[in-house]
C-alpha positions as CSV (number, residue, x, y, z in Angstrom):
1,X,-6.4,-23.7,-12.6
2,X,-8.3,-22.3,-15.5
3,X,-5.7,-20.2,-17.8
4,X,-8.2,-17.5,-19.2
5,X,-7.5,-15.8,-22.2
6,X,-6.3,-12.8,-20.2
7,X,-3.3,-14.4,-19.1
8,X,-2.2,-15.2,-22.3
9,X,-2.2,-11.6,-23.4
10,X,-0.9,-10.5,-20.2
11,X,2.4,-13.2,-21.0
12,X,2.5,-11.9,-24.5
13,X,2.3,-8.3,-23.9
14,X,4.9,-8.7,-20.8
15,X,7.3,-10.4,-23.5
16,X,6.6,-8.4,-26.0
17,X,7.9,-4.8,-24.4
18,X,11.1,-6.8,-22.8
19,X,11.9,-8.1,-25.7
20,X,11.0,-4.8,-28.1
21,X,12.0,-2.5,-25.3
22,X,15.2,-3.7,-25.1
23,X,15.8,-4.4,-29.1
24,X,14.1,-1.5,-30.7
25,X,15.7,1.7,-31.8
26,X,15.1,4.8,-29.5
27,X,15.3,8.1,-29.6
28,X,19.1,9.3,-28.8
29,X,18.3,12.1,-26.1
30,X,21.3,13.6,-24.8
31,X,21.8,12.6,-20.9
32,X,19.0,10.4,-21.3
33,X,20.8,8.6,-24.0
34,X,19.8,4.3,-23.8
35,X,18.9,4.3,-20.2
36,X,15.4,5.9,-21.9
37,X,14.3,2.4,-22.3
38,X,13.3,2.3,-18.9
39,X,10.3,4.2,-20.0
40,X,9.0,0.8,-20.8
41,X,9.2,-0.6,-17.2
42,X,9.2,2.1,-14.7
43,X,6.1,4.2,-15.4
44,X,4.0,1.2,-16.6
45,X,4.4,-0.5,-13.1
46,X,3.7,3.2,-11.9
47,X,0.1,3.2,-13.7
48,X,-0.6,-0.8,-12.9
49,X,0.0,0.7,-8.9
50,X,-2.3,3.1,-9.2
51,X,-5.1,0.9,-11.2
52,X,-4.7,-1.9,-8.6
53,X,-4.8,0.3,-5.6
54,X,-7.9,2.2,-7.3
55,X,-9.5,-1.3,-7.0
56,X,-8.4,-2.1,-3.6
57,X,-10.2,0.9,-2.6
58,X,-13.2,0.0,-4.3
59,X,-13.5,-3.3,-2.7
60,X,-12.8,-1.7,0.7
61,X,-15.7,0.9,0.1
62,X,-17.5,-2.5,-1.3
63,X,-16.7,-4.3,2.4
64,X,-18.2,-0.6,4.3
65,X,-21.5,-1.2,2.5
66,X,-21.5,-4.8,2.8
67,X,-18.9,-6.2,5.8
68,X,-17.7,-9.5,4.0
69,X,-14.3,-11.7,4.5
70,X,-14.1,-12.2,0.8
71,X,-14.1,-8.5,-0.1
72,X,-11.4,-7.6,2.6
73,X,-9.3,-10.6,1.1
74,X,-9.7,-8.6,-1.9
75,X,-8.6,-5.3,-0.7
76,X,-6.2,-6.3,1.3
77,X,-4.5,-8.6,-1.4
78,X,-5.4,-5.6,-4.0
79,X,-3.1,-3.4,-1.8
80,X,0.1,-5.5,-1.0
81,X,0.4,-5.6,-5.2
82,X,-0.1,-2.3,-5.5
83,X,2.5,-1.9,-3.2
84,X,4.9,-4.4,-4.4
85,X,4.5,-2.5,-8.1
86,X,5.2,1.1,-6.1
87,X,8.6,-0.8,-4.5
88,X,9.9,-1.8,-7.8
89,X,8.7,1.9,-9.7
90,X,10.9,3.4,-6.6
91,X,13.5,1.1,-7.9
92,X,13.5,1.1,-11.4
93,X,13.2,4.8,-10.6
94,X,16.4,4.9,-8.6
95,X,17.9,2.8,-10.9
96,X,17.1,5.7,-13.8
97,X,17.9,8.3,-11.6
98,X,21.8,7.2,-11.1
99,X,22.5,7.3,-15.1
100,X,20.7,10.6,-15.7
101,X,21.3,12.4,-12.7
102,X,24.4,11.2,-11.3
103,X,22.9,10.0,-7.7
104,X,20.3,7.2,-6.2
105,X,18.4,9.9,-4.9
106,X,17.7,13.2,-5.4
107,X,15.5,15.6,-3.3
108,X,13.3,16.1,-6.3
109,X,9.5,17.0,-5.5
110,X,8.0,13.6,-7.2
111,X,10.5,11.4,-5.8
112,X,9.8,12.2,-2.3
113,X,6.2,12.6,-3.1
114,X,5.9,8.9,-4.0
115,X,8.0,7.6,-1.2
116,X,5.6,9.4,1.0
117,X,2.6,7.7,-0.4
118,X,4.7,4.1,-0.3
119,X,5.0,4.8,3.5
120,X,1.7,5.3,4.3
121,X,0.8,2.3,2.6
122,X,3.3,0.4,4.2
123,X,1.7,1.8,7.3
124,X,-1.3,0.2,6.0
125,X,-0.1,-3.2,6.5
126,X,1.6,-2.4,9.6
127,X,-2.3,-1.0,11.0
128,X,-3.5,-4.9,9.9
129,X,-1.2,-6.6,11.7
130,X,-2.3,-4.7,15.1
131,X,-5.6,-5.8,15.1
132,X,-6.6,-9.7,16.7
133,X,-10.5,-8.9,15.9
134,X,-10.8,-9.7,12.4
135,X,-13.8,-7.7,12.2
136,X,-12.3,-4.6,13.6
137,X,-9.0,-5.3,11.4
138,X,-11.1,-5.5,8.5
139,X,-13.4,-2.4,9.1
140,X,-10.4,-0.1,9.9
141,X,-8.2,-1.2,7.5
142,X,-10.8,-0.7,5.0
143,X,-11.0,2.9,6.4
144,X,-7.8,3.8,6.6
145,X,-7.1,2.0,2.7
146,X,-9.4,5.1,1.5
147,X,-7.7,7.6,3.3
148,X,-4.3,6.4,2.1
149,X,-5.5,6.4,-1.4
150,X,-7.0,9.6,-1.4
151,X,-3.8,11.1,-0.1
152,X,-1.9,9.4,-2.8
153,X,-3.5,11.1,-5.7
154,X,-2.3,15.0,-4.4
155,X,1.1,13.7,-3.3
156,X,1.8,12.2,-6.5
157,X,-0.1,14.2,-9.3
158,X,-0.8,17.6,-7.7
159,X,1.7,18.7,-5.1
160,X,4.4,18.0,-7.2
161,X,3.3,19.6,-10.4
162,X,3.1,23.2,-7.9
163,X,6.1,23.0,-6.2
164,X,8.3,24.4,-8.4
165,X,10.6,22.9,-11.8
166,X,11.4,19.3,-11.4
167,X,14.4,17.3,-13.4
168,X,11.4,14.5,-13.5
169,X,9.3,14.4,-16.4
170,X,5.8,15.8,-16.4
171,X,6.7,18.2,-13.8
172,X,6.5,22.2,-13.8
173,X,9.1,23.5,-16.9
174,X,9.4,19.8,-17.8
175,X,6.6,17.9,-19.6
176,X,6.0,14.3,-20.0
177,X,4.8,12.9,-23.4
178,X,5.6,15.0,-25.6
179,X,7.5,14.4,-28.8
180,X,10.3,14.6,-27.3
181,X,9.8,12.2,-24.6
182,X,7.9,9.4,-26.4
183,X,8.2,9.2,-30.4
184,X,5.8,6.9,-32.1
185,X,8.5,4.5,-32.2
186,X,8.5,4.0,-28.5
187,X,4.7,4.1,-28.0
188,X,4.3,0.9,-30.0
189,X,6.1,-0.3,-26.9
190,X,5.0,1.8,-24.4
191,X,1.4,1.3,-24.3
192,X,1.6,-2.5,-24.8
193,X,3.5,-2.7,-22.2
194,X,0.8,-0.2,-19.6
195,X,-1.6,-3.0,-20.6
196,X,0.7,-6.0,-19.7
197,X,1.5,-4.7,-16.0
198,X,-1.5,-3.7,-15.7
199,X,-3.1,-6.8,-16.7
200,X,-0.1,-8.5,-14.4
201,X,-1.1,-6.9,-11.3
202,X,-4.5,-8.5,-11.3
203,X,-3.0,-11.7,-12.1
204,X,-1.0,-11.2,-9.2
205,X,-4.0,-10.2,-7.0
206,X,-5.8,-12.9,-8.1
207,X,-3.2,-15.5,-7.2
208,X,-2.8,-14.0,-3.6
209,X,-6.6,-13.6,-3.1
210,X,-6.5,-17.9,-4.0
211,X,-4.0,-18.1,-1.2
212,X,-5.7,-16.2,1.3
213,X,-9.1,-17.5,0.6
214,X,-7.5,-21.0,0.8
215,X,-6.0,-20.2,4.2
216,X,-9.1,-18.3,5.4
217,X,-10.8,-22.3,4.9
218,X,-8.1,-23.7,6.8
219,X,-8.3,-21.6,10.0
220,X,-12.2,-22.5,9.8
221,X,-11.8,-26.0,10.2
Protein backbone atom coordinates (compact mmCIF):
# COMPACT_ATOMS: atom_id res chain seq x y z
CA UNK A 1 0.00 0.00 0.00
CA UNK A 2 1.33 3.25 -1.21
CA UNK A 3 1.92 5.63 2.03
CA UNK A 4 1.31 9.10 0.27
CA UNK A 5 2.63 12.10 1.63
CA UNK A 6 -0.74 12.86 3.13
CA UNK A 7 -0.55 10.31 5.65
CA UNK A 8 2.56 11.36 6.90
CA UNK A 9 1.13 14.76 7.71
CA UNK A 10 -2.01 13.39 8.85
CA UNK A 11 0.35 11.10 11.61
CA UNK A 12 2.33 14.17 12.36
CA UNK A 13 -0.37 16.53 12.79
CA UNK A 14 -2.48 13.86 14.96
CA UNK A 15 0.78 13.62 17.27
CA UNK A 16 1.53 16.75 17.28
CA UNK A 17 -2.01 18.28 19.01
CA UNK A 18 -1.91 15.05 21.55
CA UNK A 19 1.20 15.60 22.38
CA UNK A 20 1.08 19.79 22.45
CA UNK A 21 -2.55 19.62 23.58
CA UNK A 22 -1.83 17.88 26.43
CA UNK A 23 1.74 19.56 27.35
CA UNK A 24 1.18 23.17 26.44
CA UNK A 25 0.11 25.90 28.74
CA UNK A 26 -3.64 26.98 28.55
CA UNK A 27 -5.59 29.56 29.40
CA UNK A 28 -6.84 29.12 33.26
CA UNK A 29 -10.71 29.89 32.72
CA UNK A 30 -12.57 29.47 35.77
CA UNK A 31 -15.02 26.20 35.59
CA UNK A 32 -13.46 25.48 32.50
CA UNK A 33 -10.11 25.29 34.24
CA UNK A 34 -7.69 22.15 32.33
CA UNK A 35 -10.58 20.20 31.06
CA UNK A 36 -10.35 23.22 28.17
CA UNK A 37 -7.81 21.02 26.40
CA UNK A 38 -10.53 19.11 25.03
CA UNK A 39 -10.88 21.91 22.66
CA UNK A 40 -8.14 20.11 20.77
CA UNK A 41 -10.18 16.78 20.29
CA UNK A 42 -13.81 17.36 20.51
CA UNK A 43 -14.62 20.07 17.97
CA UNK A 44 -11.91 19.04 15.52
CA UNK A 45 -13.63 15.51 15.17
CA UNK A 46 -16.87 17.78 15.03
CA UNK A 47 -15.53 19.66 11.75
CA UNK A 48 -13.71 16.34 10.19
CA UNK A 49 -17.78 14.97 10.59
CA UNK A 50 -19.05 17.45 8.86
CA UNK A 51 -16.26 17.62 5.99
CA UNK A 52 -16.54 13.81 5.43
CA UNK A 53 -20.26 13.66 5.45
CA UNK A 54 -20.22 16.88 3.04
CA UNK A 55 -18.34 14.33 0.78
CA UNK A 56 -20.48 11.50 1.22
CA UNK A 57 -23.17 13.56 -0.05
CA UNK A 58 -21.36 14.63 -2.89
CA UNK A 59 -20.63 11.20 -4.02
CA UNK A 60 -24.28 10.20 -3.48
CA UNK A 61 -25.43 13.25 -5.74
CA UNK A 62 -22.26 11.87 -7.96
CA UNK A 63 -24.13 8.08 -7.95
CA UNK A 64 -27.91 10.08 -8.89
CA UNK A 65 -26.19 11.47 -12.04
CA UNK A 66 -24.21 8.55 -12.76
CA UNK A 67 -25.69 5.09 -10.87
CA UNK A 68 -22.15 3.34 -10.21
CA UNK A 69 -21.14 0.59 -7.37
CA UNK A 70 -17.89 2.46 -6.82
CA UNK A 71 -19.45 5.81 -6.01
CA UNK A 72 -22.10 4.21 -3.49
CA UNK A 73 -18.97 2.41 -1.85
CA UNK A 74 -17.85 5.79 -1.46
CA UNK A 75 -20.82 7.34 0.08
CA UNK A 76 -21.67 4.76 1.99
CA UNK A 77 -18.12 4.32 3.49
CA UNK A 78 -17.90 8.39 3.57
CA UNK A 79 -20.93 8.16 5.93
CA UNK A 80 -20.24 5.38 8.52
CA UNK A 81 -16.79 7.80 9.31
CA UNK A 82 -18.58 10.55 9.53
CA UNK A 83 -20.57 8.94 11.83
CA UNK A 84 -18.05 7.20 13.86
CA UNK A 85 -16.33 10.94 14.29
CA UNK A 86 -20.06 12.33 15.36
CA UNK A 87 -20.05 9.16 18.21
CA UNK A 88 -16.83 10.05 19.63
CA UNK A 89 -17.61 14.29 19.37
CA UNK A 90 -20.93 13.05 21.45
CA UNK A 91 -18.41 11.48 23.67
CA UNK A 92 -15.69 13.67 24.12
CA UNK A 93 -18.58 16.07 24.42
CA UNK A 94 -20.14 14.15 27.40
CA UNK A 95 -16.98 13.64 28.71
CA UNK A 96 -16.55 17.76 28.81
CA UNK A 97 -19.80 18.24 29.84
CA UNK A 98 -19.43 16.16 33.34
CA UNK A 99 -16.31 18.53 34.49
CA UNK A 100 -17.95 21.84 33.53
CA UNK A 101 -21.40 21.25 34.09
CA UNK A 102 -21.62 18.77 36.75
CA UNK A 103 -23.77 16.08 34.60
CA UNK A 104 -23.27 13.59 31.32
CA UNK A 105 -26.06 15.25 29.83
CA UNK A 106 -27.70 18.31 29.87
CA UNK A 107 -30.91 19.30 27.98
CA UNK A 108 -28.87 22.03 26.30
CA UNK A 109 -30.18 23.14 22.65
CA UNK A 110 -26.89 21.89 20.75
CA UNK A 111 -26.49 18.81 22.59
CA UNK A 112 -29.74 17.49 21.63
CA UNK A 113 -29.45 19.05 18.31
CA UNK A 114 -26.51 16.83 17.40
CA UNK A 115 -27.86 13.74 18.85
CA UNK A 116 -30.76 14.26 16.59
CA UNK A 117 -28.70 14.46 13.52
CA UNK A 118 -26.54 11.22 14.86
CA UNK A 119 -29.94 9.37 14.82
CA UNK A 120 -30.94 10.05 11.65
CA UNK A 121 -27.85 8.98 10.35
CA UNK A 122 -27.85 5.97 12.23
CA UNK A 123 -31.14 5.51 10.54
CA UNK A 124 -29.23 5.80 7.44
CA UNK A 125 -27.52 2.63 7.96
CA UNK A 126 -30.41 0.99 9.39
CA UNK A 127 -32.49 2.06 5.70
CA UNK A 128 -29.21 0.03 3.88
CA UNK A 129 -29.52 -2.84 5.52
CA UNK A 130 -33.43 -3.23 4.50
CA UNK A 131 -32.87 -3.28 1.08
CA UNK A 132 -31.71 -6.98 -0.94
CA UNK A 133 -31.72 -4.97 -4.47
CA UNK A 134 -28.49 -3.42 -4.50
CA UNK A 135 -29.60 -1.10 -6.99
CA UNK A 136 -32.59 0.03 -5.05
CA UNK A 137 -30.31 0.13 -1.74
CA UNK A 138 -28.04 2.17 -3.47
CA UNK A 139 -30.46 4.70 -5.17
CA UNK A 140 -32.44 5.31 -1.92
CA UNK A 141 -29.81 5.38 0.32
CA UNK A 142 -28.23 7.91 -1.85
CA UNK A 143 -31.51 9.80 -1.48
CA UNK A 144 -32.12 9.73 1.84
CA UNK A 145 -27.91 10.51 2.59
CA UNK A 146 -29.02 14.12 1.09
CA UNK A 147 -31.86 14.54 3.03
CA UNK A 148 -30.07 13.64 6.24
CA UNK A 149 -27.34 15.93 5.46
CA UNK A 150 -29.35 18.72 4.64
CA UNK A 151 -31.25 18.37 7.87
CA UNK A 152 -28.03 18.26 9.73
CA UNK A 153 -26.80 21.71 8.91
CA UNK A 154 -30.19 23.64 10.65
CA UNK A 155 -30.22 21.20 13.56
CA UNK A 156 -26.70 21.79 14.38
CA UNK A 157 -25.81 25.49 13.20
CA UNK A 158 -29.17 27.24 12.98
CA UNK A 159 -31.80 25.93 15.38
CA UNK A 160 -29.58 26.05 18.11
CA UNK A 161 -28.17 29.44 17.76
CA UNK A 162 -32.31 30.75 17.91
CA UNK A 163 -33.43 28.85 20.61
CA UNK A 164 -32.52 30.81 23.29
CA UNK A 165 -28.85 31.12 25.59
CA UNK A 166 -26.92 27.97 25.68
CA UNK A 167 -24.05 26.99 28.46
CA UNK A 168 -22.27 25.60 24.93
CA UNK A 169 -19.99 27.77 23.29
CA UNK A 170 -21.03 29.61 20.14
CA UNK A 171 -24.49 29.69 21.20
CA UNK A 172 -27.02 32.77 21.79
CA UNK A 173 -25.28 35.05 24.88
CA UNK A 174 -22.19 32.71 24.56
CA UNK A 175 -19.76 32.99 21.68
CA UNK A 176 -17.26 30.61 20.47
CA UNK A 177 -13.74 31.84 19.37
CA UNK A 178 -13.29 34.65 20.82
CA UNK A 179 -10.31 35.70 22.93
CA UNK A 180 -11.48 34.26 25.56
CA UNK A 181 -12.16 30.91 24.31
CA UNK A 182 -9.11 30.38 22.08
CA UNK A 183 -5.79 32.51 22.78
CA UNK A 184 -3.16 32.33 20.18
CA UNK A 185 -1.55 29.92 22.43
CA UNK A 186 -4.14 27.26 21.87
CA UNK A 187 -4.68 27.97 18.07
CA UNK A 188 -1.17 26.85 17.36
CA UNK A 189 -2.76 23.65 18.45
CA UNK A 190 -6.11 23.99 17.56
CA UNK A 191 -5.98 24.30 13.93
CA UNK A 192 -3.28 21.70 13.45
CA UNK A 193 -5.10 19.62 14.89
CA UNK A 194 -8.79 20.50 12.46
CA UNK A 195 -6.33 19.45 9.73
CA UNK A 196 -5.11 16.17 11.29
CA UNK A 197 -8.75 14.72 11.84
CA UNK A 198 -9.77 16.04 9.08
CA UNK A 199 -7.09 14.65 7.07
CA UNK A 200 -7.81 11.22 9.36
CA UNK A 201 -11.20 10.79 8.33
CA UNK A 202 -10.32 10.39 4.66
CA UNK A 203 -7.72 8.03 5.57
CA UNK A 204 -10.27 6.21 7.31
CA UNK A 205 -12.67 6.38 4.33
CA UNK A 206 -10.17 5.33 2.18
CA UNK A 207 -9.19 2.24 4.11
CA UNK A 208 -12.98 1.16 4.37
CA UNK A 209 -13.73 2.05 0.68
CA UNK A 210 -10.41 -0.76 0.07
CA UNK A 211 -12.39 -3.17 2.06
CA UNK A 212 -15.56 -2.89 0.50
CA UNK A 213 -14.36 -2.65 -2.98
CA UNK A 214 -12.31 -5.79 -2.14
CA UNK A 215 -15.37 -7.59 -0.95
CA UNK A 216 -17.60 -6.19 -3.67
CA UNK A 217 -14.81 -8.52 -6.10
CA UNK A 218 -15.41 -11.38 -3.90
CA UNK A 219 -19.18 -11.60 -4.13
CA UNK A 220 -18.61 -11.37 -8.02
CA UNK A 221 -16.75 -14.36 -8.43
Amino acid sequence: MKFTWWKVLTVILLLYSAVAGFLLPVPRLAIVNESIRNLYFHVPMWFAMMVILGTSVFRSMQYLRSPSARLDILSHEAAKSGIVLGILGLATGSLWAKYTWGAWWTPDPRLNAAAVALLIYGAYLVLRGSFRDEQQRARVSAIYNIFAFAAAIPLLFILPRISGNSLHPGQTGNPGFNKYDLDSTMRMVFYPAVIGWILFAFWMTQVSSRLAFLQLKLDEK
